[in-house]
N, C-alpha and C positions, 0 to 999 in steps of 0.2 A: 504493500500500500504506500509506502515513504517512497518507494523508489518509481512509484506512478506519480506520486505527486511531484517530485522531483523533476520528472522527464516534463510536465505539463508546465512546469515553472520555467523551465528548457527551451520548450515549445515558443510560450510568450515570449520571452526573450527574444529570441531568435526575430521572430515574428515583427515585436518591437523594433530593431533594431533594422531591418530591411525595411519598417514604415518609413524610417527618418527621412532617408530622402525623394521619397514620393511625396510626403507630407509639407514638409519644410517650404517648398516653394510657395504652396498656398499657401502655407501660415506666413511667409513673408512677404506677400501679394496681400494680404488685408493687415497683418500690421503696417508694415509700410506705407501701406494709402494712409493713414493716420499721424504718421512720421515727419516733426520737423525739417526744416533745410539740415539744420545744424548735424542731426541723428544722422539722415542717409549720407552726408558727407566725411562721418567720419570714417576711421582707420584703423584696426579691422571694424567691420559695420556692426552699429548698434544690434541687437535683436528684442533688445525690449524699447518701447517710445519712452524717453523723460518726461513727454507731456505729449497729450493727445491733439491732433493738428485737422480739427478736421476742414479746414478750407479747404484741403485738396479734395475733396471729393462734393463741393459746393462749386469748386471751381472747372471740375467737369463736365459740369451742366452748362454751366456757363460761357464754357470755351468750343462744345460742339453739340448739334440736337442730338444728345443720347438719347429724350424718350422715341425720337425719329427712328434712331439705328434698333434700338431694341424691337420698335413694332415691326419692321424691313426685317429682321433675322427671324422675327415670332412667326411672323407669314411665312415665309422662306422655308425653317424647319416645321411648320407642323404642317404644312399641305406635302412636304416629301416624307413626313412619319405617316399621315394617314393615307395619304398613295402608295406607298412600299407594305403597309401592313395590308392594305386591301389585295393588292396584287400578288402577295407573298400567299397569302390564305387562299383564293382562287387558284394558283399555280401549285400549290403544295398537295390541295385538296384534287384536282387532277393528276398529278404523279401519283396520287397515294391510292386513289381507289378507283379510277376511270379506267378500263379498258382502251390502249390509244395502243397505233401499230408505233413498234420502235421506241415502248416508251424507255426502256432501257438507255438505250444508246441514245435518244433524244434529251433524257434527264443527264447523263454525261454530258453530253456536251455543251450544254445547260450551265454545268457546273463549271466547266473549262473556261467560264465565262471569269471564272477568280481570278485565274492565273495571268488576264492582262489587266496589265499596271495602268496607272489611271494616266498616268503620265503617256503613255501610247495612244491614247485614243483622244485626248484634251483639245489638240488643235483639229483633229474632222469635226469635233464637236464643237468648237469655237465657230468652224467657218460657217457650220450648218445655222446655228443660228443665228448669226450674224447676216446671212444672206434673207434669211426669212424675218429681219427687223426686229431680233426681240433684243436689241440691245439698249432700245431708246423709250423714254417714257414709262407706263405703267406695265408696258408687254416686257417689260426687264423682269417683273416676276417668273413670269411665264419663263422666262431664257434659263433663269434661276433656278429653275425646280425642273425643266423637263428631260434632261439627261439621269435623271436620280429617279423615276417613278416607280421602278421596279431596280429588284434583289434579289441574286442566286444564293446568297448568305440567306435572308430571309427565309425564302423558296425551300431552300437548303434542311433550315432549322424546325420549320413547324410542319414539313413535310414527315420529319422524323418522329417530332410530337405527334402527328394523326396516327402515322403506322402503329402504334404504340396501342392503339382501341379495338379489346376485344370483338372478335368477327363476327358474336355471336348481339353483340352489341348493335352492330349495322343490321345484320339481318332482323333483328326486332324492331330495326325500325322501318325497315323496308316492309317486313311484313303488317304493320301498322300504317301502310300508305306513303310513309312520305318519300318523296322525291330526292333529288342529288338539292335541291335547291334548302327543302326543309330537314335533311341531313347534316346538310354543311352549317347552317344559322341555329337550329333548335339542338343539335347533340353536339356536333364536335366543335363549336365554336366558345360555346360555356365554358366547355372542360378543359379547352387546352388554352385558358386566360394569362397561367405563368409565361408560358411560350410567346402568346402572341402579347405579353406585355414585356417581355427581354428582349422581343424584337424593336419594340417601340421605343422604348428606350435608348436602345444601340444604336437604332435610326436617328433619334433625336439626336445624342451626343452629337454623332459624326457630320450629320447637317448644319447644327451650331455653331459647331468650330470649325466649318467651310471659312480656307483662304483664299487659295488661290483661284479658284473659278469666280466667286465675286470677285475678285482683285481682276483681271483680266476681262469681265464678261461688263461691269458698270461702269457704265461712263455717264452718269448724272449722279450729279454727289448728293440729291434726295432720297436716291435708293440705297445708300451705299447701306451693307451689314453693319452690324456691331463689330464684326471681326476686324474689318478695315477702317471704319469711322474711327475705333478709338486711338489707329495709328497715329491722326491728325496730330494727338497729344503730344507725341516727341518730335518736338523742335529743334533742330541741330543747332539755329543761332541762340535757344535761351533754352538748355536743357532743365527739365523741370521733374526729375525723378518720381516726386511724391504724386505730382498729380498725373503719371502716367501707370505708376501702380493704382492708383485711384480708380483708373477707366479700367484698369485691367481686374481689380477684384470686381467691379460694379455687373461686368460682364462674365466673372466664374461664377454669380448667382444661381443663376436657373442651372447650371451644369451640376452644382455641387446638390441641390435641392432635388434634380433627377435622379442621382447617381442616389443620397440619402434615403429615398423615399423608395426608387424602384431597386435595390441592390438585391432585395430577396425575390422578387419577382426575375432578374439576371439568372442568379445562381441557380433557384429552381428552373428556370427554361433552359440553360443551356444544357441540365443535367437530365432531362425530361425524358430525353432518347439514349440514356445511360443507358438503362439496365430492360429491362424484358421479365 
C-alpha cells in the first residue's frame, strides 16, 4: 500500500513537472497583461507584478476594435464547427452502415486526405477564391470558412464512434420503422454526444487560432480575425510589451474556456472507439 502511494506521489510529480512548460506561457500571457513598464523590463523578468497595471488591457480597446475582431473570428469559427460536425456525422454515418460499392477503398482514400499538408494545397485555394471575389466585403466570410466545411479527422472519429452500436440495436430500430434519416437523428446521434462534442471542440480550437489563411485571404481591415487584428498591437517604433500580452490573453479566453469546459467531453470521444 506505501509503495502504491508512493508510485502515485511519482506519478504527480512527474506529471507536475512536464505541466511547467505548457502552463507557464499562459500564466505569463495574463500576468503580464497586468504588468508595469518597469516589471516587463526588467532583468531576469519579473514573474510576479509589484503592482497590478491594468491600463494595458483598457488600452487594447482603445488602440484596435477588439469587440470587431472577436465577432469576425466568433463567425469564422463557429459556422466551420457547425459545418465540419454536420458533415462529419453525415459522412461517418454513411461509411459506417450504408451499403456503397468501394466503400472500402473509397473510405481510404478519404483518409489519404490527412497526409496532405495544408501548406500544398493553400495557394489553389487562395486562387480559387480569389477569382470567384470572396476576398472583398462581406463575401470574405464566405472565402473564410469555405475550404474548412468538411473533415477526414472528423469523418474519421465519429465514424468509429457509430461502429461501436450494437447491431442488434439498429435492427430494432429498423424493425420499429425508422429510416436511415430517423436512425441517424433519434438513436445514434444522442448517444455518440462525447464524440460529436470532441469533434466540436477540436474544430473550434483549430478554426480560432487560424493564421495564416486570414492573414493572406483579408484584405479589408473590418474583417480582419482576432488572430491578426491583435498583431496591430506590436509597434516596432514604440514597443509596448504589456499591452500586446494584453491583446494576447484577451484572445486565449474562449480557447482556455473551451478546452476547460469541453476537456472531458475530448478524452471520452477520442477514446470512444478504444475498446469493443
Amino acid at each position: 500500500m506505501k509503495k502504491l502511494r508512493l508510485g502515485k506521489i511519482a506519478v504527480y510529480v512527474v506529471l507536475g513537472l512536464a505541466a511547467i512548460p505548457v502552463l507557464f506561457p499562459i500564466y505569463y500571457g495574463f500576468v503580464g497583461a497586468v504588468m508595469g513598464p518597469g516589471d516587463l523590463a526588467t532583468y531576469p523578468p519579473a514573474l510576479v507584478p509589484s503592482s497590478l497595471h491594468w491600463q494595458n488591457i483598457t488600452d487594447v480597446f482603445s488602440s484596435v476594435p477588439l469587440g470587431r475582431f472577436y465577432a469576425n473570428s466568433a463567425v469564422q469559427a463557429g459556422v466551420i464547427t457547425v459545418a465540419q460536425v454536420v458533415t462529419s456525422i453525415f459522412a461517418a454515418y454513411a461509411f459506417a452502415f450504408l451499403r456503397l460499392p468501394a466503400k472500402a477503398a473509397t473510405f481510404a482514400l478519404f483518409l489519404a486526405t490527412l497526409m496532405v499538408p495544408w501548406e500544398a494545397i493553400i495557394i489553389p485555394n487562395y486562387l480559387a477564391i480569389s477569382d470567384w471575389g470572396l476576398t472583398r466585403g462581406g463575401l470574405t466570410y464566405l472565402g473564410l470558412v469555405l475550404p474548412f466545411l468538411a473533415s477526414a479527422f472528423g469523418t474519421f472519429l465519429l465514424r468509429q464512434a457509430f461502429m461501436q452500436f450494437p447491431s442488434e440495436l439498429r435492427d430494432a430500430a429498423v424493425i420499429d420503422g425508422c429510416g436511415h434519416w430517423r436512425l441517424l437523428w433519434k438513436v445514434i446521434v444522442p448517444l455518440s454526444k462525447p464524440s460529436i462534442a470532441a469533434v466540436g471542440v477540436y474544430v473550434f480550437l483549430s478554426a480560432w487560432n487560424q493564421y495564416f489563411w486570414p492573414l493572406i485571404l483579408i484584405r479589408d481591415a473590418e474583417f480582419q480575425t482576432l488572430q491578426i487584428g491583435i498583431s496591430q498591437l506590436n509597434d516596432a517604433e514604440a514597443a509596448q510589451p504589456g499591452l500586446v500580452l494584453a491583446g494576447v490573453a484577451l484572445s486565449l479566453i474562449p480557447t482556455l474556456a473551451v478546452v476547460i469546459f469541453g476537456q472531458r467531453y475530448i478524452v471520452r470521444g477520442l477514446t470512444a472507439g478504444a475498446l469493443r
